[in-house]
C-alpha positions in Angstrom: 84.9 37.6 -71.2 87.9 39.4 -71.3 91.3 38.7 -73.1 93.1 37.9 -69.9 90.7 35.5 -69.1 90.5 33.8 -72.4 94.3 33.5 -71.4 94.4 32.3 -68.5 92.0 29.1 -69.4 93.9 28.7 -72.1 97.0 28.0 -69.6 95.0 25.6 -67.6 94.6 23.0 -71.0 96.3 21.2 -73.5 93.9 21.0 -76.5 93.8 20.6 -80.5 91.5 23.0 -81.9 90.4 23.0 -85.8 89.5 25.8 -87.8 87.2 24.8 -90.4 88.3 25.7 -94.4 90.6 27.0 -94.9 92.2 24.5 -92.3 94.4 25.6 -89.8 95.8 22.9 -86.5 97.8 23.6 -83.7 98.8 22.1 -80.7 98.9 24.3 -77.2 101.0 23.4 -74.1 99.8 24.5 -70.4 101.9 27.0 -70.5 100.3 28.7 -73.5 103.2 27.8 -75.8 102.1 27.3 -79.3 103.8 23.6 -80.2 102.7 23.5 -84.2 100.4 24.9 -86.1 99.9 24.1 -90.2 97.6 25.8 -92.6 96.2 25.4 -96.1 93.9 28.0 -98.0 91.7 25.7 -100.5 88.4 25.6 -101.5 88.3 21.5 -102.8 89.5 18.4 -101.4 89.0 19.3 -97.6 88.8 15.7 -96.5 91.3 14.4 -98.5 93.6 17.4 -97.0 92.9 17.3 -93.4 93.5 14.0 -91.9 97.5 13.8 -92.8 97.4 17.5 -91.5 96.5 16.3 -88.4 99.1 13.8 -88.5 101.7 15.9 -89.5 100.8 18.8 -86.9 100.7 16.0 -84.4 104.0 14.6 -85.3 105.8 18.1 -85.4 104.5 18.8 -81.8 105.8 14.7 -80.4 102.1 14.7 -79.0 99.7 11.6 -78.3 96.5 12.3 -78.9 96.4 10.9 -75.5 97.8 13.5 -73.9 95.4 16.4 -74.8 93.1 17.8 -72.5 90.4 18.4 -75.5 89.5 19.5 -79.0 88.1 23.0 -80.0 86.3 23.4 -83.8 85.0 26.2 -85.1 81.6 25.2 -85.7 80.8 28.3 -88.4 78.7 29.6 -89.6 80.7 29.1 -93.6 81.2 26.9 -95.9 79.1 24.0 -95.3 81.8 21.4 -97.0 84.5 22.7 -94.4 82.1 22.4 -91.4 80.9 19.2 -91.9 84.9 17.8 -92.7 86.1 19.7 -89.8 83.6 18.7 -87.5 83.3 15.2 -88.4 87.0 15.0 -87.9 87.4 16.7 -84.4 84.2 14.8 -83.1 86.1 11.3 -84.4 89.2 12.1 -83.0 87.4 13.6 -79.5 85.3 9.6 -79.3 88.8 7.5 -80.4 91.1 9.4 -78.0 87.9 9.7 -74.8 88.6 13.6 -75.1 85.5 16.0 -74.8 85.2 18.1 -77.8 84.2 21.7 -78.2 82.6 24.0 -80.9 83.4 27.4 -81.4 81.6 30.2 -83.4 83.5 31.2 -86.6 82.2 34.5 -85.8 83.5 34.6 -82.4 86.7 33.7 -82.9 87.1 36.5 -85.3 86.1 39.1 -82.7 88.2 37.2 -80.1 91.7 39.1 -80.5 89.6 42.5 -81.0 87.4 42.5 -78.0 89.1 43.9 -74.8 91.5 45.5 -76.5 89.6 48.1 -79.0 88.1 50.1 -75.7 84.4 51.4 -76.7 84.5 50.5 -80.6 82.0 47.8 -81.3 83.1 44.7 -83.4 81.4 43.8 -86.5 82.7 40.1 -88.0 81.1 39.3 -91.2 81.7 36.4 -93.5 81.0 36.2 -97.0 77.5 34.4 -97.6 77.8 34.9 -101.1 74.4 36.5 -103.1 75.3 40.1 -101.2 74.7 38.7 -98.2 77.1 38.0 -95.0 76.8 36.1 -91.9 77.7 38.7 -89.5 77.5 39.4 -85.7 78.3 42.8 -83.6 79.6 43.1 -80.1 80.6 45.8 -77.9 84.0 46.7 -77.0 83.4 44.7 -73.6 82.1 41.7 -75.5 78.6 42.5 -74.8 76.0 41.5 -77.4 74.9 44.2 -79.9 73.3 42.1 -82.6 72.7 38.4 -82.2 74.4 36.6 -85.4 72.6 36.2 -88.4 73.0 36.2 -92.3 71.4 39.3 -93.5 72.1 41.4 -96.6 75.1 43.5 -96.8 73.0 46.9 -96.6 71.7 45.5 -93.2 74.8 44.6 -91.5 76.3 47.7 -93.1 73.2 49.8 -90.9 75.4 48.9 -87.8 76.8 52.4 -88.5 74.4 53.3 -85.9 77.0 51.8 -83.2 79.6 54.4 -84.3 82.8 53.8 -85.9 83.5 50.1 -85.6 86.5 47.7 -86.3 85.7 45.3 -89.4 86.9 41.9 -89.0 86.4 39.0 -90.8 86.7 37.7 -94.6 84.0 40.2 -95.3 85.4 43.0 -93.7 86.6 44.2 -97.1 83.5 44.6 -98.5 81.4 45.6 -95.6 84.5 48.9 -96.1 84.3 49.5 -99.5 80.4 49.7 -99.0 80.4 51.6 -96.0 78.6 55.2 -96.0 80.6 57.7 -96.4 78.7 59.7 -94.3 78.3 57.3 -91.1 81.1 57.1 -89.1 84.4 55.3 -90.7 85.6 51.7 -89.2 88.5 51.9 -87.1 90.2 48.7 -88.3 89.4 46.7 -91.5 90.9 43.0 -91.0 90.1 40.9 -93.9 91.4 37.8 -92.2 90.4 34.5 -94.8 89.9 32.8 -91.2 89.8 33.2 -87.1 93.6 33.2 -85.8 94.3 29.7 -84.7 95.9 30.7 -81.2 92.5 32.3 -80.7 90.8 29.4 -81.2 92.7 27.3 -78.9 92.2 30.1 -76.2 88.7 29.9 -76.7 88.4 26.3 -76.8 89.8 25.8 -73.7 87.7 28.4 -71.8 84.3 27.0 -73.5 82.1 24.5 -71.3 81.8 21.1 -73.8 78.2 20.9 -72.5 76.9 24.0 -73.8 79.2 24.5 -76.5 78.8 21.2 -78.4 80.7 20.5 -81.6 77.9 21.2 -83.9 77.6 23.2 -86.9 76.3 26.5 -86.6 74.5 26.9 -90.0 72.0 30.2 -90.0 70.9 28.8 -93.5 69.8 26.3 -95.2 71.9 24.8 -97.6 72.2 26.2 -102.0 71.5 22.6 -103.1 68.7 20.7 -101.7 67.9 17.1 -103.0 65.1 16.4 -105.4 61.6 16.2 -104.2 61.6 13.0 -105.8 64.3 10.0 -106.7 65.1 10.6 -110.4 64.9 6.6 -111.1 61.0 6.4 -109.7 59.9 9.1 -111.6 61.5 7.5 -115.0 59.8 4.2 -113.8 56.8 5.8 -113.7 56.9 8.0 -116.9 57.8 4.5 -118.4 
């Protein structure tokens, strides 16, 4: 889909869209006017944080919650604290106010502002998945699908060098760069970007279909901690 069109559906809504940690709201007239928008980089105390964003946003833009069309989350793949706050709050707002809610790939909405605009370059977005790995996808300079998205070691997403000389976007652009070959070709762009722009989100949300986009996290991995194959308590009652 191209930028115009992204756009253009944009125009046609009135939406609230979340960006998962670090948090980000806005609110987005018909008219593709940008009413308010708060952020806040943090790594702890995401639910505490987010509902009196809302408010605030909310208040600073003299909306109802009423009056939106819908709301738009990015879904991730990312933190798995953020995702499950940001999600739990757009898809509680979405049942109070009787509004359909959307989600978004984090991955996506990185490549959003990039795609249609960078002519043949592909589009790598990468976030950090910690343990030298990334969650990273790769798209054409159309939008077309290159590689599906995935969590993969650095050294495989960094074999996209194969495309040709991409732009980097993402929080892991930076070190998909500074571990890029230095004989493949060199990226283009390197945008480091902590999160998707917000406006892009919005744009997105309000061109994505709420039945096949669900607001629904987008994992591509299990979680670091798992629970305990068995209740601490029963096996001290036992052992006792």
């Amino acid at each position: 889909m191209a930028s115009s069109e992204w756009r253009m559906a944009f125009r046609s809504a009135r939406l609230f869209p979340i960006r998962h940690s670090p948090f980000a709201f806005s609110c987005d007239t018909s008219a593709g006017e940008l009413l308010a928008q708060e952020q806040l980089l943090m790594k702890r105390g995401h639910a505490e944080a987010l509902m009196p964003m809302i408010a605030r946003v909310m208040q600073s833009a003299d909306l109802a919650f009423t009056a939106l069309d819908r709301i738009a989350v990015t879904v991730g793949p990312g933190s798995f604290t953020g995702l499950r706050v940001g999600i739990s709050a757009a898809r509680g707002l979405a049942l109070a106010a009787e509004l359909p809610a959307v989600g978004l790939s984090t991955l996506s909405a990185y490549a959003a502002a990039i795609v249609g605009q960078s002519g043949p370059a592909p589009v790598i977005s990468a976030i950090d998945a910690r343990h030298d790995h990334v969650y990273f996808q790769i798209v054409a300079g159309d939008g077309s699908q290159l590689v599906r998205p995935k969590i993969a070691p650095i050294d495989e997403a960094i074999a996209a060098s194969q495309f040709g000389a991409p732009h980097l976007v993402g929080n892991a652009a930076r070190i998909l760069a500074e571990r890029w070959p230095a004989d493949a070709p060199q990226p283009v762009s390197v945008d480091a970007q902590p999160a998707p722009d917000i406006s892009w989100v919005a744009w997105l949300g309000a061109a994505a279909n709420p039945d096949t986009n669900p607001a629904r996290p987008f994992y591509l991995k299990a979680p670091d901690a798992k629970p305990a194959a068995q209740p601490l308590f029963t096996a001290q009652a036992e052992s006792s």
